[in-house]
Backbone as a chain_set.jsonl record, in Angstrom:
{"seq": "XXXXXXXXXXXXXXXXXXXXXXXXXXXXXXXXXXXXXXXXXXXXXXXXXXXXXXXXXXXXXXXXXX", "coords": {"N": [[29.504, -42.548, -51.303], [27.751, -43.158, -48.164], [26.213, -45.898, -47.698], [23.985, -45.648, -45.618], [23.848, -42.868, -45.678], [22.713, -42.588, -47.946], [20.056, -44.172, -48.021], [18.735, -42.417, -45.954], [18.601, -40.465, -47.499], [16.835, -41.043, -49.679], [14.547, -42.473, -48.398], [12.942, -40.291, -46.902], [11.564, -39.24, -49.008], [10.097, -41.566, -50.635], [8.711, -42.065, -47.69], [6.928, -39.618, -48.107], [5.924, -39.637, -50.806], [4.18, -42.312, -49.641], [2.541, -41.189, -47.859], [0.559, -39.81, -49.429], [0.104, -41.394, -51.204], [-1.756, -43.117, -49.581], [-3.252, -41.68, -47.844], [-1.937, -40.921, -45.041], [-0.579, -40.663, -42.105], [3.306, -39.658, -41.3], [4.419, -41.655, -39.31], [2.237, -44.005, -39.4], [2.993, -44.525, -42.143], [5.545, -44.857, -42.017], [5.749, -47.508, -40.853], [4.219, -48.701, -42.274], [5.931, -49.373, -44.468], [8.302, -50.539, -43.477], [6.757, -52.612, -42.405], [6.973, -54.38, -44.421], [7.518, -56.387, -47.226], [9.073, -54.815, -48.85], [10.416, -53.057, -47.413], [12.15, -54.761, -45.901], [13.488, -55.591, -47.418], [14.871, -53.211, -48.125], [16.524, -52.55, -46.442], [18.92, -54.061, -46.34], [21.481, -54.066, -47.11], [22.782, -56.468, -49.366], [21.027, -56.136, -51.379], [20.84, -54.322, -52.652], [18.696, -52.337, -52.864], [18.685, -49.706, -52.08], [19.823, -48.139, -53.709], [18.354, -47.698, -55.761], [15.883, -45.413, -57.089], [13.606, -43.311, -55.459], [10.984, -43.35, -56.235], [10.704, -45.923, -57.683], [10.785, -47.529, -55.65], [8.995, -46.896, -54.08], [6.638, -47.706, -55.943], [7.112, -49.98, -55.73], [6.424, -50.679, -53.08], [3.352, -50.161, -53.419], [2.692, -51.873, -55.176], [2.639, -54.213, -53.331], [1.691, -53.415, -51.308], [-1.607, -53.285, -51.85]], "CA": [[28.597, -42.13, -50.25], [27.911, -44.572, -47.577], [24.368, -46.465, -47.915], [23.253, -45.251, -44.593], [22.811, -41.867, -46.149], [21.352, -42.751, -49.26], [18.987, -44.679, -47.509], [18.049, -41.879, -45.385], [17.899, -39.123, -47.89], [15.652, -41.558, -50.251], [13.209, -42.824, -47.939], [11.98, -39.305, -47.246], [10.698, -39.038, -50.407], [9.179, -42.68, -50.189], [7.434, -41.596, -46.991], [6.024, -38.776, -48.714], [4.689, -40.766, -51.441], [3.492, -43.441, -48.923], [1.237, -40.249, -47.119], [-0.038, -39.513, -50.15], [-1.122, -42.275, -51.879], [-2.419, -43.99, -48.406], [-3.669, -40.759, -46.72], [-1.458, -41.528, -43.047], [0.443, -39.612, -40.986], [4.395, -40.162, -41.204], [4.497, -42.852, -38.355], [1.679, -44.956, -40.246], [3.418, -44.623, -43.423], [7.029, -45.907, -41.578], [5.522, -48.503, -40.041], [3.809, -49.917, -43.693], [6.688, -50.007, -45.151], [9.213, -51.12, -42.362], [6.501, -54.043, -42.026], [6.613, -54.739, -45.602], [8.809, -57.407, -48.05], [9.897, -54.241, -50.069], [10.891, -52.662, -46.57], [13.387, -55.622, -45.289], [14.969, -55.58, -48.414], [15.645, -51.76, -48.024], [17.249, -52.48, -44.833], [19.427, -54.786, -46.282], [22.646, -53.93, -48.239], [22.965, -57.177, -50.384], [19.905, -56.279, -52.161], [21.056, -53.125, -53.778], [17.614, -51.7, -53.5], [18.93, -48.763, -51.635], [20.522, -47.684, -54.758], [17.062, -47.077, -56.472], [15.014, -44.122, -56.958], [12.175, -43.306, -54.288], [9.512, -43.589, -57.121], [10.727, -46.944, -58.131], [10.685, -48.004, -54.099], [7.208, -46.396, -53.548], [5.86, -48.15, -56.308], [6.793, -51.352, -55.124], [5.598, -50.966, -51.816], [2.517, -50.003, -53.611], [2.235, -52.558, -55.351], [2.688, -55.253, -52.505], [0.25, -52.936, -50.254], [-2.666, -52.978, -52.546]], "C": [[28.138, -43.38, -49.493], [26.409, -44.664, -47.646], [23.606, -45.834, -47.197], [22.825, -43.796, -45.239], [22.127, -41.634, -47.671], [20.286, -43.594, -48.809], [18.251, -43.04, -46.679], [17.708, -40.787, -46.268], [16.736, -39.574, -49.041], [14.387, -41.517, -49.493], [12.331, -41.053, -47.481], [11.166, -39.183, -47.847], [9.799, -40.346, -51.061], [8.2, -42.529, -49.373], [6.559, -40.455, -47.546], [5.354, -38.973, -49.607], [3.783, -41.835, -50.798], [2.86, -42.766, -48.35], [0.396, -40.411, -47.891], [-1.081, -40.273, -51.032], [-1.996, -43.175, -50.706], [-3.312, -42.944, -47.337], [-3.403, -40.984, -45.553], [-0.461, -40.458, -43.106], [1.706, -40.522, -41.49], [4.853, -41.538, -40.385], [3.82, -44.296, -39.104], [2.337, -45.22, -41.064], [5.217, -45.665, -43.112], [6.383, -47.363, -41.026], [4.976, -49.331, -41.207], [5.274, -50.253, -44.012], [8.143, -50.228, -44.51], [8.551, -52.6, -42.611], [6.284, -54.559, -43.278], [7.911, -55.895, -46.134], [9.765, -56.489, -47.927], [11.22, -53.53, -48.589], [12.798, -53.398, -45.728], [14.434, -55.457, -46.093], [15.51, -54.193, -48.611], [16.757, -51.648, -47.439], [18.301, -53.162, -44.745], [20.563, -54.529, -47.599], [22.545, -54.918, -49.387], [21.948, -57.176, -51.366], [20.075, -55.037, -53.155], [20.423, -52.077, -53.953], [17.611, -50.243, -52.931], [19.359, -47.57, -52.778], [19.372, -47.266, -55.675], [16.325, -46.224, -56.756], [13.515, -44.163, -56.068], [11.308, -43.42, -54.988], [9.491, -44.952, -56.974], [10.747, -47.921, -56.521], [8.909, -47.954, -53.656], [6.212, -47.16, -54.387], [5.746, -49.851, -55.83], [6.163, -51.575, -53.753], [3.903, -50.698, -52.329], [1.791, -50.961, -54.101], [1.719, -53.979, -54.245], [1.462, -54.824, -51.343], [-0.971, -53.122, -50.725], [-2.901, -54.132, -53.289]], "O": [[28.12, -44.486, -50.032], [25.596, -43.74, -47.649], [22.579, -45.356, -47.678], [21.629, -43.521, -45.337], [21.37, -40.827, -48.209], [19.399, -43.591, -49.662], [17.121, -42.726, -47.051], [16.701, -40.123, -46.023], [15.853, -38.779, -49.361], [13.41, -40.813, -49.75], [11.171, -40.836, -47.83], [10.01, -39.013, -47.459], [8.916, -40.133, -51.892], [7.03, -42.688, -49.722], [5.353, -40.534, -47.315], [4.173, -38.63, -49.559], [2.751, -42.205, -51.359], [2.015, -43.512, -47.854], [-0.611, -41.031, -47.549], [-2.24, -40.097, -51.408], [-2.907, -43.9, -51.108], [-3.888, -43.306, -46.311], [-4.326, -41.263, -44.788], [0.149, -39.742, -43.9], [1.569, -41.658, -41.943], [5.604, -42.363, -40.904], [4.446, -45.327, -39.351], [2.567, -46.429, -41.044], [5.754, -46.615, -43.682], [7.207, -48.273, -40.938], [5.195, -50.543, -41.217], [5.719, -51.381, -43.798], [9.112, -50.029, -45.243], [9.228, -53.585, -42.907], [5.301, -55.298, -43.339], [8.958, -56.133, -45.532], [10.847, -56.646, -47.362], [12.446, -53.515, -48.696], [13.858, -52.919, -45.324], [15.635, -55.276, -45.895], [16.558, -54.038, -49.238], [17.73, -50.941, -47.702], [18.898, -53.239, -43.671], [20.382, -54.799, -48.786], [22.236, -54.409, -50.465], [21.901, -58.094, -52.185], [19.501, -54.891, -54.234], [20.768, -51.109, -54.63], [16.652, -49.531, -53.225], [19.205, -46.356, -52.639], [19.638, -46.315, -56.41], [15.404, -46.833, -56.21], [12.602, -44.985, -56.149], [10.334, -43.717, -54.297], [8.579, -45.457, -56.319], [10.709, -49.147, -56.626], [8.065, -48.696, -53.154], [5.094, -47.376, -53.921], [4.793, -50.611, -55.657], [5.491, -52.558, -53.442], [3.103, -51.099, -51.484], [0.612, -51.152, -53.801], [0.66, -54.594, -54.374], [0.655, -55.537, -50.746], [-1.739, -53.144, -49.763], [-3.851, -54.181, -54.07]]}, "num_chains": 1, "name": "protein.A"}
C-alpha cells in the first residue's frame, strides 16, 4: 500500500484524538500537528513513522504539545 494512503487513512484518527484531547475544531488540530516535530517527521518517508498506529502518533504529539 503506498504511504500516501496510510498516511491519510491514519491521521484521521490522530485528528480525532487531537480534537479531543485539545478541545479544537479539525483545522486547529491540523495545524498543531503539521506545526509540530512529531508532524514533519510524519511527512517524511525516511522516518517510518507513517507506519505507526494513530494512538502511538497522538501520543507523541501529546506529549511534545503539553
Amino acid at each position: 500500500m503506498p504511504h500516501g494512503t496510510i498516511r491519510a487513512s491514519t491521521l484521521k484518527t490522530v485528528m480525532r484524538l487531537i480534537m479531543e484531547r485539545f478541545d479544537c475544531v479539525e483545522n486547529e488540530a491540523l495545524k498543531m500537528f503539521y506545526e509540530s516535530h512529531i508532524g514533519a517527521c510524519y511527512a517524511d518517508d525516511s522516518t517510518g513513522l507513517y507506519g505507526q498506529s494513530a494512538y502511538y502518533i497522538a501520543g507523541l504529539v501529546f506529549e511534545e504539545l503539553t
